[in-house]
Biopython code that builds the backbone (N, CA, C, O; Angstrom):
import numpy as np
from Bio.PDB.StructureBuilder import StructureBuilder

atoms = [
    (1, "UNK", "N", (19.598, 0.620, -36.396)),
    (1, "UNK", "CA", (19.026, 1.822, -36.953)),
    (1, "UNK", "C", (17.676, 1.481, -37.578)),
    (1, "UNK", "O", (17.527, 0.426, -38.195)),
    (2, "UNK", "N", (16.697, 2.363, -37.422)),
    (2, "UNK", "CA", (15.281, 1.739, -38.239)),
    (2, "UNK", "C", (15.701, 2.394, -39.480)),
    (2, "UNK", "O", (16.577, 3.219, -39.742)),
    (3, "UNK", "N", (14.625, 1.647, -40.308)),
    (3, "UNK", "CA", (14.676, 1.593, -41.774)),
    (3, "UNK", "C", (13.204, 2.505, -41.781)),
    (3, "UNK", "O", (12.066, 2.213, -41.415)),
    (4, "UNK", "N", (13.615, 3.369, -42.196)),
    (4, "UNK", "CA", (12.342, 4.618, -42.735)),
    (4, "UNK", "C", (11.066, 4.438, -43.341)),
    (4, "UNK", "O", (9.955, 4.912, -43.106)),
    (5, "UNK", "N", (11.713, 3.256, -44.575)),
    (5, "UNK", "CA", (10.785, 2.543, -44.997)),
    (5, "UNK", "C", (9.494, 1.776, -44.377)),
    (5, "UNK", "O", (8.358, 1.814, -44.849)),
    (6, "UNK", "N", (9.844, 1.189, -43.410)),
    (6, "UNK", "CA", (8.943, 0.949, -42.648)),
    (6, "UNK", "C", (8.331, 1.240, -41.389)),
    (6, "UNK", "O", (8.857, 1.192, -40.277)),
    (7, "UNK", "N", (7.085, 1.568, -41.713)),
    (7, "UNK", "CA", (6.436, 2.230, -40.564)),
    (7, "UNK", "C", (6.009, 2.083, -39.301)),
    (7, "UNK", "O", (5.776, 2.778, -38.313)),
    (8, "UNK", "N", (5.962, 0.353, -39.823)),
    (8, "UNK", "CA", (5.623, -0.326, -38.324)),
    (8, "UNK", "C", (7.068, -1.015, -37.674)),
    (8, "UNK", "O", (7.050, -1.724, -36.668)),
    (9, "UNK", "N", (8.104, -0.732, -38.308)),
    (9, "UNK", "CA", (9.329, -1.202, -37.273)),
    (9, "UNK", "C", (8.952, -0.230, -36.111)),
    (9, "UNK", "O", (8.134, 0.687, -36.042)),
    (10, "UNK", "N", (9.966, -0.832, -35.101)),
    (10, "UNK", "CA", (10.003, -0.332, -33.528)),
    (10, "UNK", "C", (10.732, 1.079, -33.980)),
    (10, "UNK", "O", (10.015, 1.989, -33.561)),
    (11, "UNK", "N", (11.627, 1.495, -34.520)),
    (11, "UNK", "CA", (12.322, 2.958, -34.356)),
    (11, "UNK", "C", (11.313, 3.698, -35.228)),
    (11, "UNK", "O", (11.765, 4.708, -35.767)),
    (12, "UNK", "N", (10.480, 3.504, -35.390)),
    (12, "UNK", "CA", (9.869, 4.687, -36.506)),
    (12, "UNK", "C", (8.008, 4.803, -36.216)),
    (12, "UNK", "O", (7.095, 5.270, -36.897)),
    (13, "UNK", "N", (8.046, 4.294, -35.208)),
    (13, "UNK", "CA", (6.524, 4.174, -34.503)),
    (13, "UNK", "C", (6.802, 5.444, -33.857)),
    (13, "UNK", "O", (7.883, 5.943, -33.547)),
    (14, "UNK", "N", (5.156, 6.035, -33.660)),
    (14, "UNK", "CA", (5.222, 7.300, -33.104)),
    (14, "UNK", "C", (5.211, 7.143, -31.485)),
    (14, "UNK", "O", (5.539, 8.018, -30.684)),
    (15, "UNK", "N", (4.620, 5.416, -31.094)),
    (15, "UNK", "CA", (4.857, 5.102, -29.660)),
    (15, "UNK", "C", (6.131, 4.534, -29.346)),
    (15, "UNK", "O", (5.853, 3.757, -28.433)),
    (16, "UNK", "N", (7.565, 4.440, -29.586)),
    (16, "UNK", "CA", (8.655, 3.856, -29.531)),
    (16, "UNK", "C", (8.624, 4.180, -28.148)),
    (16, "UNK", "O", (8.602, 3.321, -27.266)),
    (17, "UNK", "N", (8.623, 5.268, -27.968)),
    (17, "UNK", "CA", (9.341, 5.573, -26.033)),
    (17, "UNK", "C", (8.432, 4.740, -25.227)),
    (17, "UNK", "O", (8.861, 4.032, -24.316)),
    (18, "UNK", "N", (7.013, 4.815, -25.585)),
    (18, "UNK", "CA", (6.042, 4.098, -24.544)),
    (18, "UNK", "C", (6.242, 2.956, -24.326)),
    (18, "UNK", "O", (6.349, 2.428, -23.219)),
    (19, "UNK", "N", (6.351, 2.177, -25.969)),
    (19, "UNK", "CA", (6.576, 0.661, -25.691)),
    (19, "UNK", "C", (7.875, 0.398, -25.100)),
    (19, "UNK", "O", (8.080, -0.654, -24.494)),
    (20, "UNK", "N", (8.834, 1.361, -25.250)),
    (20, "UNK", "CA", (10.413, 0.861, -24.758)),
    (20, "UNK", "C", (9.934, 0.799, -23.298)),
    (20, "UNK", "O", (10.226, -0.145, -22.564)),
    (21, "UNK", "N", (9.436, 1.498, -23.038)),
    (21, "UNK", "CA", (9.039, 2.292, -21.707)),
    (21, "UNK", "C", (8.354, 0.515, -20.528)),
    (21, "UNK", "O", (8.690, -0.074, -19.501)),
    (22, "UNK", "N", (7.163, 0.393, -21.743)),
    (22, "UNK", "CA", (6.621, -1.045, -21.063)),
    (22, "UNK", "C", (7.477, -2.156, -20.995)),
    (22, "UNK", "O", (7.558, -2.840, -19.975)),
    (23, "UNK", "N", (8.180, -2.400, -22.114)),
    (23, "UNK", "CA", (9.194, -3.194, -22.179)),
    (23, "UNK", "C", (9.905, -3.527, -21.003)),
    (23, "UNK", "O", (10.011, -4.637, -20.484)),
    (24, "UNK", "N", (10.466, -2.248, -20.573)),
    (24, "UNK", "CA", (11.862, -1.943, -18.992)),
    (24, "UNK", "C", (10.766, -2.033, -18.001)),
    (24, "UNK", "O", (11.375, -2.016, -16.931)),
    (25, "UNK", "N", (9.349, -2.128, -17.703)),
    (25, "UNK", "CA", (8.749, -2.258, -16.476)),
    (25, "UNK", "C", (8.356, -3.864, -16.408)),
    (25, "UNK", "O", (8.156, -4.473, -15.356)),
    (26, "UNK", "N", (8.288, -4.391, -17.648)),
    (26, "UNK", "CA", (8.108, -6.220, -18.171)),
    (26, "UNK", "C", (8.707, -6.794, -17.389)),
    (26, "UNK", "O", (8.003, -7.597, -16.777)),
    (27, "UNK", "N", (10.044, -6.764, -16.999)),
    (27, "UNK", "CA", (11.272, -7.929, -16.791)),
    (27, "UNK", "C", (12.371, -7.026, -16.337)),
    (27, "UNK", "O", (12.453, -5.902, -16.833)),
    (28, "UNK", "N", (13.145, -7.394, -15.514)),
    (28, "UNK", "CA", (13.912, -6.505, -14.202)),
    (28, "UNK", "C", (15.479, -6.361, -14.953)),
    (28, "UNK", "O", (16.404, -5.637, -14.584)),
    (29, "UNK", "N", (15.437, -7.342, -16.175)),
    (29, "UNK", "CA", (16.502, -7.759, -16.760)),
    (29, "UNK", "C", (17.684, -8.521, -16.171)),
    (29, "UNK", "O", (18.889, -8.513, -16.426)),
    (30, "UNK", "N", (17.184, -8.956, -15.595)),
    (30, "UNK", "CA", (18.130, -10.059, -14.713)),
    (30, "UNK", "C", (17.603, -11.352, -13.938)),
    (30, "UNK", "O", (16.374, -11.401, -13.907)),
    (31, "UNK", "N", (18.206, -12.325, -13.356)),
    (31, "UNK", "CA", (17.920, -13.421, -12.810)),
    (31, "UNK", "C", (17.546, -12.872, -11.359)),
    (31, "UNK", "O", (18.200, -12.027, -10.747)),
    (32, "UNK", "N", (16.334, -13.522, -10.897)),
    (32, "UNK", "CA", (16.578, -13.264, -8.960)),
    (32, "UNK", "C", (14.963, -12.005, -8.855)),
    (32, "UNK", "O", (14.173, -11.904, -7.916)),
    (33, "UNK", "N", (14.966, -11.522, -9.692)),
    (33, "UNK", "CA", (14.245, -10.331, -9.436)),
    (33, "UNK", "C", (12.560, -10.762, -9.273)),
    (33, "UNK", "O", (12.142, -11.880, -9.572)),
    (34, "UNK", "N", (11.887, -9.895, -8.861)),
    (34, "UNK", "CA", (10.302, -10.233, -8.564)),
    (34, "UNK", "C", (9.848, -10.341, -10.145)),
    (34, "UNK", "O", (8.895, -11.091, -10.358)),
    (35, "UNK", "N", (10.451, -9.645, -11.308)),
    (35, "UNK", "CA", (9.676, -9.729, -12.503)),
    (35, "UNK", "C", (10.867, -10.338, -13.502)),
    (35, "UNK", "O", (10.770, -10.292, -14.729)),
    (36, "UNK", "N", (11.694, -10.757, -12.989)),
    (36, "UNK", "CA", (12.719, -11.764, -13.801)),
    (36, "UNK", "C", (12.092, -13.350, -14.549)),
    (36, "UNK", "O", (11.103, -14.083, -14.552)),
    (37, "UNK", "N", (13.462, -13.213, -15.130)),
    (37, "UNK", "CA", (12.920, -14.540, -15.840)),
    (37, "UNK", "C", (13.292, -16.235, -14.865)),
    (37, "UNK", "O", (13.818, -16.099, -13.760)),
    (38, "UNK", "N", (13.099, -17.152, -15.178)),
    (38, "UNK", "CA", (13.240, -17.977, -14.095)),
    (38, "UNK", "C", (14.103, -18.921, -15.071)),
    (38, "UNK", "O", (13.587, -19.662, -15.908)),
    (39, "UNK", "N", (15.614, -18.783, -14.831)),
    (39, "UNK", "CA", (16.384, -20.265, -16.013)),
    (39, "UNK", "C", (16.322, -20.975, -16.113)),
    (39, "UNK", "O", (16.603, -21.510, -17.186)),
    (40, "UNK", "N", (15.716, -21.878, -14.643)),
    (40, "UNK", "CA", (14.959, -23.108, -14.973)),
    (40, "UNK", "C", (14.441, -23.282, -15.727)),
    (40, "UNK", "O", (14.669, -24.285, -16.403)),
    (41, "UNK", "N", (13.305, -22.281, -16.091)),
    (41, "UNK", "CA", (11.577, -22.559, -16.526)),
    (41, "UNK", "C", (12.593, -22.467, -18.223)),
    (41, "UNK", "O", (12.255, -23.186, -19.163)),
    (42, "UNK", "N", (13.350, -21.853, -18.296)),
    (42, "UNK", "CA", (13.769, -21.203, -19.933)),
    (42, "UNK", "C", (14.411, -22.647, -20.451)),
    (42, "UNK", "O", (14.263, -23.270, -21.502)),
    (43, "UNK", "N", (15.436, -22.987, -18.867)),
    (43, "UNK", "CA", (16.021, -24.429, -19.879)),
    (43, "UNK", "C", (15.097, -25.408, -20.292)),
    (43, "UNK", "O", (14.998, -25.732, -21.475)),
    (44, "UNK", "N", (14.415, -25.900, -19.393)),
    (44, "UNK", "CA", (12.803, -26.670, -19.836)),
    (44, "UNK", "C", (12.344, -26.240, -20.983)),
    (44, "UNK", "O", (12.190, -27.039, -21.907)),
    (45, "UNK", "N", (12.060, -24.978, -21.118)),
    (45, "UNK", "CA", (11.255, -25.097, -21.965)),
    (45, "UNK", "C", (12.188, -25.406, -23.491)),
    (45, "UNK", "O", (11.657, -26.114, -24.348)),
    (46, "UNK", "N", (13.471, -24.871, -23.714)),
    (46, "UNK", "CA", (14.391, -24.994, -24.429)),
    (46, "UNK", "C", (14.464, -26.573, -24.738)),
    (46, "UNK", "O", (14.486, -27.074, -25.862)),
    (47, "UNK", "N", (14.487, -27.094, -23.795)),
    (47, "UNK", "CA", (14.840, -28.832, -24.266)),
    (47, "UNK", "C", (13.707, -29.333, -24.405)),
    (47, "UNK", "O", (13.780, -30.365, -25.072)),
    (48, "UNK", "N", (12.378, -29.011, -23.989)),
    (48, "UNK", "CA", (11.139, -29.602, -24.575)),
    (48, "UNK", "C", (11.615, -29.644, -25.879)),
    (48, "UNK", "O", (12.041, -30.689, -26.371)),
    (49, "UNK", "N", (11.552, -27.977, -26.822)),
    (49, "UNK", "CA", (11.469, -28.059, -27.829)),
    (49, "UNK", "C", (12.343, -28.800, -28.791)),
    (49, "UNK", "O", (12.002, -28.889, -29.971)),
    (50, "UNK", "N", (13.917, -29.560, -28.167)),
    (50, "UNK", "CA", (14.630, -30.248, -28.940)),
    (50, "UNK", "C", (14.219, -31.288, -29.347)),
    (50, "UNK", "O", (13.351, -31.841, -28.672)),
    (51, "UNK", "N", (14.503, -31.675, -30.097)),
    (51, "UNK", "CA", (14.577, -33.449, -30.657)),
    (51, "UNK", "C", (15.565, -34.153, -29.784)),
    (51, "UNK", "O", (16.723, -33.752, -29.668)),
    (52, "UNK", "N", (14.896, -35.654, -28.909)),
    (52, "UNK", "CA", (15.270, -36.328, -28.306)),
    (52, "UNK", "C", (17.056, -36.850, -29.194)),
    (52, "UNK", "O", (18.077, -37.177, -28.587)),
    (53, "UNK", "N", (16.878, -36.755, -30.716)),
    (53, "UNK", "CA", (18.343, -36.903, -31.133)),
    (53, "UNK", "C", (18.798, -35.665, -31.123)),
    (53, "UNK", "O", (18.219, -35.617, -30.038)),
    (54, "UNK", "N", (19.093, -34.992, -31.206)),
    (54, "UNK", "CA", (19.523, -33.756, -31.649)),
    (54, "UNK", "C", (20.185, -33.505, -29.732)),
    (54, "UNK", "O", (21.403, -33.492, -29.549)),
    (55, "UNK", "N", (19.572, -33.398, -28.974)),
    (55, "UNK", "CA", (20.043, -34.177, -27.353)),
    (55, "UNK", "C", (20.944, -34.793, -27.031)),
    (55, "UNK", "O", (21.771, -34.476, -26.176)),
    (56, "UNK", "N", (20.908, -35.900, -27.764)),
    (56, "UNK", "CA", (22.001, -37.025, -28.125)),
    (56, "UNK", "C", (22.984, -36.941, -28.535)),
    (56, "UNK", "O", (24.041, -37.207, -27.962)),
    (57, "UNK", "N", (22.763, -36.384, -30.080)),
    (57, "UNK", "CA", (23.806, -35.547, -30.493)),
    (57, "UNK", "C", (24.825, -34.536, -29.791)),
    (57, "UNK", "O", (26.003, -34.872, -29.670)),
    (58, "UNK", "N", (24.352, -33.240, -29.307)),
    (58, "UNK", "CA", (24.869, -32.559, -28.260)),
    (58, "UNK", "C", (26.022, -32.900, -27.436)),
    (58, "UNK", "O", (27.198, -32.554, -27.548)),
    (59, "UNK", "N", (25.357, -33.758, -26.462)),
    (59, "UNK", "CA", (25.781, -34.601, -25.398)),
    (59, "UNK", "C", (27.576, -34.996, -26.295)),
    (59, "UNK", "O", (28.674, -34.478, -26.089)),
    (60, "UNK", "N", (27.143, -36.148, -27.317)),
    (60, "UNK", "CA", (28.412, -36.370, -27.903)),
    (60, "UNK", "C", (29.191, -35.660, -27.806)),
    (60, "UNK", "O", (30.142, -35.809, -27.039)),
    (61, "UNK", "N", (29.009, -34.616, -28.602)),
    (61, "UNK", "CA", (30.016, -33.478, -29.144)),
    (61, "UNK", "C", (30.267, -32.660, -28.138)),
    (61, "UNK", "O", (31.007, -31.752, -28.517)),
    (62, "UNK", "N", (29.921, -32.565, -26.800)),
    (62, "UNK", "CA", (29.875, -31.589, -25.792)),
    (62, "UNK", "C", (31.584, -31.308, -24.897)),
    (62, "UNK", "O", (31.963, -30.317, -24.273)),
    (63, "UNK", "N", (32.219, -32.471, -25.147)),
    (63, "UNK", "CA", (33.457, -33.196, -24.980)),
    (63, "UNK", "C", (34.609, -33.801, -25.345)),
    (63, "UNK", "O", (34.420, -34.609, -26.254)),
    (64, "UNK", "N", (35.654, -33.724, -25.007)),
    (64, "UNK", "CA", (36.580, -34.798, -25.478)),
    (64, "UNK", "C", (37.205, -34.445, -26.563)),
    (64, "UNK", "O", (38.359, -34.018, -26.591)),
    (65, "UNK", "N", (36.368, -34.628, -27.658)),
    (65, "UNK", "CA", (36.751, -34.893, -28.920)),
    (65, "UNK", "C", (36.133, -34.028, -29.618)),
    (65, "UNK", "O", (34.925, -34.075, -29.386)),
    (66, "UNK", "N", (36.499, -33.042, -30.581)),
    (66, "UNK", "CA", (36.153, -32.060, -31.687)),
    (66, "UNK", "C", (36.846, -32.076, -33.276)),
    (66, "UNK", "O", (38.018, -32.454, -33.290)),
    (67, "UNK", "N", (36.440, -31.825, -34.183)),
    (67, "UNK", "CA", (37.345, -31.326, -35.342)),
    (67, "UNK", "C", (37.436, -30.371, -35.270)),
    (67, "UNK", "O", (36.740, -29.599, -34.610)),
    (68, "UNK", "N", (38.562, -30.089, -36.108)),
    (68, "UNK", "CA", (39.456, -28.865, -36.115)),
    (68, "UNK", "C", (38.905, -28.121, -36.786)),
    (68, "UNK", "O", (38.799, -28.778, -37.822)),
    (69, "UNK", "N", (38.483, -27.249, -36.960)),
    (69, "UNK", "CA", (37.776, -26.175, -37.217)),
    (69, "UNK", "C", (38.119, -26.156, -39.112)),
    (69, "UNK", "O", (37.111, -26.407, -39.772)),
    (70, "UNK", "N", (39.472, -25.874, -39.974)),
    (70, "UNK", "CA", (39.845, -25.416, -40.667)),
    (70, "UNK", "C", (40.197, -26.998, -41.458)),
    (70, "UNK", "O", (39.886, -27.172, -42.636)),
    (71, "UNK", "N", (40.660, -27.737, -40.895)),
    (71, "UNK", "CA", (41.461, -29.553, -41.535)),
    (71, "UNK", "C", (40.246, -30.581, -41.252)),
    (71, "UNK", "O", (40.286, -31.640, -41.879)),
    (72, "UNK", "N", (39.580, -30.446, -40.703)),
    (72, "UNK", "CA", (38.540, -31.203, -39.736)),
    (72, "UNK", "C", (39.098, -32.681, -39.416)),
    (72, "UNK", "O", (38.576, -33.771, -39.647)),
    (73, "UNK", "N", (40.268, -32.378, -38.839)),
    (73, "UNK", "CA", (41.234, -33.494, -38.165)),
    (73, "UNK", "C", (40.319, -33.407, -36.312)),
    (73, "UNK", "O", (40.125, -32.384, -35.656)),
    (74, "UNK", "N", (40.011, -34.587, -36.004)),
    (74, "UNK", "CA", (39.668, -34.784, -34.551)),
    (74, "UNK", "C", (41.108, -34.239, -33.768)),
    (74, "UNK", "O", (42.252, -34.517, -34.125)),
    (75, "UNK", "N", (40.837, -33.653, -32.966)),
    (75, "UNK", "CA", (41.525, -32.858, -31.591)),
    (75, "UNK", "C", (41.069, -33.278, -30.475)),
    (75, "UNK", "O", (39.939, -33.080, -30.029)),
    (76, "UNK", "N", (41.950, -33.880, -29.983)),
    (76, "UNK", "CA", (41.361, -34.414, -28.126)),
    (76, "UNK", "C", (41.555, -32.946, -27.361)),
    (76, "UNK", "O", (42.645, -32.378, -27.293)),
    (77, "UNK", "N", (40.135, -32.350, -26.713)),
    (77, "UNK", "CA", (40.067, -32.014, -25.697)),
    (77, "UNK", "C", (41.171, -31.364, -25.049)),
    (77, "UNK", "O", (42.130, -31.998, -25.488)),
    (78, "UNK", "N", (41.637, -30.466, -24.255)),
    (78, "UNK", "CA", (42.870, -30.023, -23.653)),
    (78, "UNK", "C", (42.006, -30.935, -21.763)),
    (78, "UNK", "O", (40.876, -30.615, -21.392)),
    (79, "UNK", "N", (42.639, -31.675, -21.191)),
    (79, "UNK", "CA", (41.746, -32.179, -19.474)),
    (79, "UNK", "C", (42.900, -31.274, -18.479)),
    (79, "UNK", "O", (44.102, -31.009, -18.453)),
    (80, "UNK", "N", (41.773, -31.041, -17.788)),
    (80, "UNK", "CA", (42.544, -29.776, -16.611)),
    (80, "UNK", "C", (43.476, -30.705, -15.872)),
    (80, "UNK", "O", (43.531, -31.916, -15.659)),
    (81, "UNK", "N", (44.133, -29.711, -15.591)),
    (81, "UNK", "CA", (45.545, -30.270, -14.463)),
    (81, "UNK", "C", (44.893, -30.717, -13.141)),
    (81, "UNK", "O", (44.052, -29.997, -12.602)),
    (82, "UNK", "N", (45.266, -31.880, -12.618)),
    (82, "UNK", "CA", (44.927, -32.554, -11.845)),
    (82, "UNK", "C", (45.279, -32.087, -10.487)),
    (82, "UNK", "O", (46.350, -31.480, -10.467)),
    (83, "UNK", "N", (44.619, -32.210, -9.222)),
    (83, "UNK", "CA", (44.412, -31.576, -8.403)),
    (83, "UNK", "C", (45.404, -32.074, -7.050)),
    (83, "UNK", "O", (45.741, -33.202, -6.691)),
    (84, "UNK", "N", (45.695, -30.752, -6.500)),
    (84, "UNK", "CA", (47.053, -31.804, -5.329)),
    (84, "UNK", "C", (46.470, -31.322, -4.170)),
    (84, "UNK", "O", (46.914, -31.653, -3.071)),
]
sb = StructureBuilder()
sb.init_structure("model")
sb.init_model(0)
sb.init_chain("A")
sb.init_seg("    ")
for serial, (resi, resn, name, xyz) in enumerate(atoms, 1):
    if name == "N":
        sb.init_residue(resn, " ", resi, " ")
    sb.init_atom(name, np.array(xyz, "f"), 0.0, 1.0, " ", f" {name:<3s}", serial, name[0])
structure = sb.get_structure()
């Protein structure tokens, strides 16, 4: 909901429809399209901006092993049923 108070938020501009308007002709809103975004280009640019640790970090924790949310007791992973 815009806040009244302010004049230059997006809901309370007297151009809201136009810019919504440019907005939906910007980007197709989806992957694949002639004016889409490209996920490649987004993950790149996403991991430029990380810290080479913080990467590292990630990676660790991405697997295996977690704490428990509430005890912060380590929990192994549930590994999928093996394949016949």
């Amino acid at each position: 909901m815009a806040d009244r108070k302010n004049p230059g938020q997006f809901g309370n501009r007297a151009d809201t429809k136009e810019q919504a308007r440019k907005g939906g002709l910007a980007s197709s809103g989806s992957f694949g399209g002639a004016n889409s975004a490209d996920p490649r280009a987004a993950g790149r640019k996403g991991a430029k901006a990380q810290p080479t640790e913080a990467k590292a970090k990630g990676g660790r924790h991405s697997h295996r092993v977690s704490r428990h949310a509430t005890s912060g007791e380590e929990v192994a992973a549930e590994q999928p049923a093996p394949r016949e």
